[in-house]
C-alpha positions in Angstrom: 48.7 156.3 153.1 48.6 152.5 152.6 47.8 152.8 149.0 50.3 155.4 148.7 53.1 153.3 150.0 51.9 150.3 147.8 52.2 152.3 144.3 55.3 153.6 145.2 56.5 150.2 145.8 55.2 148.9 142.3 57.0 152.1 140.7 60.0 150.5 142.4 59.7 147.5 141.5 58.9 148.3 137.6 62.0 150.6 137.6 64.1 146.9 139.0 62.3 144.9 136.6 63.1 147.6 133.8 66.9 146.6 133.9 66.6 143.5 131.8 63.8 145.2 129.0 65.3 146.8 126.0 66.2 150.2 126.5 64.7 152.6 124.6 64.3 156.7 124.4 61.5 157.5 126.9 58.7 159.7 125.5 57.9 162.9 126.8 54.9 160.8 128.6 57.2 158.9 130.4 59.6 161.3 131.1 56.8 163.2 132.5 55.5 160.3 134.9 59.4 159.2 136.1 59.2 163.1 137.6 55.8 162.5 139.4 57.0 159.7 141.1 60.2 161.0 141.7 58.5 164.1 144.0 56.0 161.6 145.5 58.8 159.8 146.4 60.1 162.7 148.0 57.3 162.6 149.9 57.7 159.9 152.0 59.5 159.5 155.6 62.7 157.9 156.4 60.0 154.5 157.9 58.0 154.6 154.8 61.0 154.3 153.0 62.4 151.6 154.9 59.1 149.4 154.6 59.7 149.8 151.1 63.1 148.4 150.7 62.4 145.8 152.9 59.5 144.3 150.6 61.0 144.8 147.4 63.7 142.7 148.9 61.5 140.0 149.7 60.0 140.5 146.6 63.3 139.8 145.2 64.0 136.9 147.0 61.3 135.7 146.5 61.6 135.6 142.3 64.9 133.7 142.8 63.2 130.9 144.9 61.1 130.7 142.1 63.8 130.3 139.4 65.7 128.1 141.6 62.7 125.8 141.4 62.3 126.4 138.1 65.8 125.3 137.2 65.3 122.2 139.5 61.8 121.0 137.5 63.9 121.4 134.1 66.9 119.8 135.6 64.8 116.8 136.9 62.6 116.7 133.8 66.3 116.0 131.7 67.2 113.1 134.2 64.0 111.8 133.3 64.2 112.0 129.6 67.4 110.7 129.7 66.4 107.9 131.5 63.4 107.0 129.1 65.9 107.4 126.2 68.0 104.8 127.7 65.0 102.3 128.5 63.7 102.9 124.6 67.3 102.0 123.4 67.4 99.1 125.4 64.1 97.9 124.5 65.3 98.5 120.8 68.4 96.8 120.6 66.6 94.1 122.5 63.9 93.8 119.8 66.4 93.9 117.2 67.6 90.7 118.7 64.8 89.1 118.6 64.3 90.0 115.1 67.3 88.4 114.1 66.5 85.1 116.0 63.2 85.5 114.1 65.3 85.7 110.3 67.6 82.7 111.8 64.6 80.5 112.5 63.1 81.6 108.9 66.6 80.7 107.2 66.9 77.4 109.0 63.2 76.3 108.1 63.1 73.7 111.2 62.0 73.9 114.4 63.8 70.8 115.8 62.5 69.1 119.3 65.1 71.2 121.8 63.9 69.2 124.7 66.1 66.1 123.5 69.9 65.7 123.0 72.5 68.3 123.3 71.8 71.6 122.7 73.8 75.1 122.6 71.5 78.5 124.0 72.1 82.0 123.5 70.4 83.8 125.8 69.9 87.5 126.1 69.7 88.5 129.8 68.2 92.2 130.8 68.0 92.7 135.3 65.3 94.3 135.9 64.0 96.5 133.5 61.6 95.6 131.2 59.7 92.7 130.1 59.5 93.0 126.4 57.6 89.1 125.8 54.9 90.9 123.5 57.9 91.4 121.0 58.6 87.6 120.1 55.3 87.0 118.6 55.0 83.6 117.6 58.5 82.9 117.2 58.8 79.6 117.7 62.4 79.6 118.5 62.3 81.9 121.2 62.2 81.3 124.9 61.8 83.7 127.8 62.3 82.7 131.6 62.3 84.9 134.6 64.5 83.9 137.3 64.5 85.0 141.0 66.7 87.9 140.4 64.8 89.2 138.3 66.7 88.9 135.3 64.6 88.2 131.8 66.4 85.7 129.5 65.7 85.3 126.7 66.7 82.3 124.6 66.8 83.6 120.9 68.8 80.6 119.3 69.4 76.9 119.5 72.6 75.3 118.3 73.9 71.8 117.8 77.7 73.1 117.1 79.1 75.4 119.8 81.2 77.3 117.4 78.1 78.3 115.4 76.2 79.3 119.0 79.5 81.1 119.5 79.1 83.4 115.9 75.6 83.8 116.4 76.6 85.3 119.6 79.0 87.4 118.6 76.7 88.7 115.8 74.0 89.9 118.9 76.4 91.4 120.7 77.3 93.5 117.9 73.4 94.6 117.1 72.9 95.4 120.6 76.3 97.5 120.9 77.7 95.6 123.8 81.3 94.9 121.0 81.6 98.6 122.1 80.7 99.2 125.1 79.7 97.4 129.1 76.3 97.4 130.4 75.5 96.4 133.7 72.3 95.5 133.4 72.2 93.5 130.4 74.6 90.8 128.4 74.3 88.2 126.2 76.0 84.1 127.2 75.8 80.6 125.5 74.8 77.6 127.6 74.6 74.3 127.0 71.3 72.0 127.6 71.7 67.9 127.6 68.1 66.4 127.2 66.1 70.0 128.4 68.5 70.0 131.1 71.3 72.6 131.8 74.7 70.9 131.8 78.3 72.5 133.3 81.4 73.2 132.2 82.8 69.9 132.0 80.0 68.2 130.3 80.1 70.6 127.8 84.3 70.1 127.8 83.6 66.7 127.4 80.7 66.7 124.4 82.8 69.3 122.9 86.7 69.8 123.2 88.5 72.5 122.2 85.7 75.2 122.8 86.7 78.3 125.0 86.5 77.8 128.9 85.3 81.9 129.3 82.1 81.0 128.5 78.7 80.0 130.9 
């Protein structure tokens, strides 16, 4: 009887399943089996019945826990891919950076001693994310710190005139698409050093006038 009951329910279940297939003529085959299990299920008692409805319920539930998961996996495999895209684009505009401290360096054909006299930084600051030191090679003209907040900087120009620190700023911001948009998590400042040492606001007010006060 067991056996009975169970290929009655797999009928059942086929006939469910049978809803979403293309629909098609049925053969004389077919038409011929739909009538067998049509008298066998016939056959069966109110309880039989019953215990069939019930299982092909759970069965049914069953199959849309499992596409609720699977819709959860794709969903959480997105956020993921999303959030790798937006680590690659950061560690690409980053890089471009770099690259064009690299061409500035090349163009100036010095490497001046930054340790003495005054001295303008742009620094490239990312929190937290990734440390990207392998990409400056041996670029002489490029320094990276790591300070307790963990926020890389990374020092990708040296200036003796603020307004040319200022431009070369500007020109970084525009290559790492912060002209356009915010981002928390990184941004791109001008300090000023006096003998390897960093110097306020009003030393560099003083060295300097005229030069914005918005500036670090």
């Amino acid at each position: 009887m067991k056996t009975k009951i169970f290929l009655i329910l797999i009928f059942i279940f086929c006939i469910d399943l049978g809803a979403f297939a293309q629909k098609k003529k049925p053969s004389a085959e077919e038409k011929a089996a739909e009538k067998e299990w049509k008298r066998k299920l016939k056959d069966l008692d109110p309880l039989q019945y019953r215990d069939l409805v019930n299982e092909l319920n759970r069965l049914r539930g069953e199959n849309a826990g499992l596409k609720g998961k699977l819709r959860t996996v794709g969903k959480d495999m997105t956020d993921k891919d999303t959030e790798i895209a937006k680590l690659q684009n950061e560690y690409d505009s980053i890089s471009n950076a770099i690259n064009q401290a690299k061409k500035n360096e090349a163009n100036n054909g010095t490497n001046p001693e930054y340790a003495k006299g005054t001295w303008y930084r742009v620094q490239v600051g990312v929190k937290n994310r990734i440390d990207i030191s392998e990409v400056g090679g041996d670029a002489k003209n490029l320094i990276i710190e790591k300070d307790s907040d963990n926020i890389y900087k990374y020092t990708l120009g040296h200036f003796k005139d603020y307004w040319e620190a200022d431009e070369f700023k500007k020109a970084l911001r525009t290559i790492m698409g912060l002209d356009k948009r915010k981002e928390e998590d990184r941004e791109i400042w001008t300090v000023i050093y006096k003998d390897n040492e960093r110097a306020s606001m009003k030393d560099r007010l003083e060295l300097e006038s005229g030069a914005p006060k918005g500036d670090n």
